[in-house]
N, C-alpha and C positions, 0 to 999 in steps of 0.2 A: 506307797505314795501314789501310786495309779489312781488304785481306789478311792483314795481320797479326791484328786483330782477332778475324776469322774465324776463323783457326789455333789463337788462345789459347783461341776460345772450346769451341771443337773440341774440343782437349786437354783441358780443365776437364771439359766434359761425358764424354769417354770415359775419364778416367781415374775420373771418380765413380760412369760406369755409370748418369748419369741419363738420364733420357726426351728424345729429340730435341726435344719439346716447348720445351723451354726456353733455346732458342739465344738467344732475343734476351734473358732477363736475364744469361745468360752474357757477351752480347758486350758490354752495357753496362757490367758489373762489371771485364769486361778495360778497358773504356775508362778508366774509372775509377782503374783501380787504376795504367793507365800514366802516368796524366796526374799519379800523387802519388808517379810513381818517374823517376831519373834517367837521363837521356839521351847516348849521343851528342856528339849535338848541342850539349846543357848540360852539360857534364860538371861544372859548381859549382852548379848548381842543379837544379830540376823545374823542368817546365812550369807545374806550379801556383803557385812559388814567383814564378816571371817575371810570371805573370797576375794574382797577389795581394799581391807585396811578401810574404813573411811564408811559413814553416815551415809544410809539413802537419801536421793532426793525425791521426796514425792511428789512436789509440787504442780508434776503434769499427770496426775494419774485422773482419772474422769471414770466415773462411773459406767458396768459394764453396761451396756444398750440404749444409751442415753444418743439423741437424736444426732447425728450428721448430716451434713449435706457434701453431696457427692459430685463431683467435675467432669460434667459431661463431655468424653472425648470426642476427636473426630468429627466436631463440624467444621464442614468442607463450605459452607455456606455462609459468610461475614457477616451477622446481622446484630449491629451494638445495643441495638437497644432489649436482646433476648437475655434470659437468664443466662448463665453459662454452669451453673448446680442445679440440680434437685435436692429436696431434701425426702 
C-alpha cells in the first residue's frame, strides 16, 4: 500500500507541476481519498464504510493543488483596507 501511495502521489504532483516540496500532503490526500473509494477487496463497500457503518460524505473533497488563498498572520499593524490573504 506504500507503494501505491507513493505512485498516486507522484502522479498528483507531476501532472500539477507542483514543487516536490509537497509529497507528503500529496501522499496523505491519496491516502485519504482511497480509503473513501472502492476496493477490490470490497467490491460492496469502502474501507471507510467497513470502519464506520455508514456512506462517505464527499461533498468537501476539492481537487488536489487547486488554488487557495492563505491568511496572513501577525499583522501587528491595523490597516482595513489591506488584504488580510494571499492567494
Amino acid at each position: 500500500m506504500n507503494r501505491t501511495l507513493v505512485e498516486l502521489a507522484q502522479a498528483m504532483i507531476a501532472a500539477l507541476g507542483l514543487p516536490e516540496f509537497l509529497w507528503e500532503p500529496a501522499v496523505v490526500h491519496a491516502a485519504y481519498v482511497q480509503n473513501l473509494a472502492y476496493t477490490k477487496f470490497l467490491p460492496k463497500a469502502t474501507p471507510y464504510q467497513k470502519w464506520h457503518g455508514c456512506k462517505p460524505n464527499v461533498a468537501h473533497l476539492h481537487e488536489f493543488g487547486a488554488p487557495v488563498w492563505v491568511l496572513s498572520q501577525g499583522q501587528h499593524i491595523i490597516r482595513k483596507m489591506l488584504p488580510k490573504s494571499q492567494c
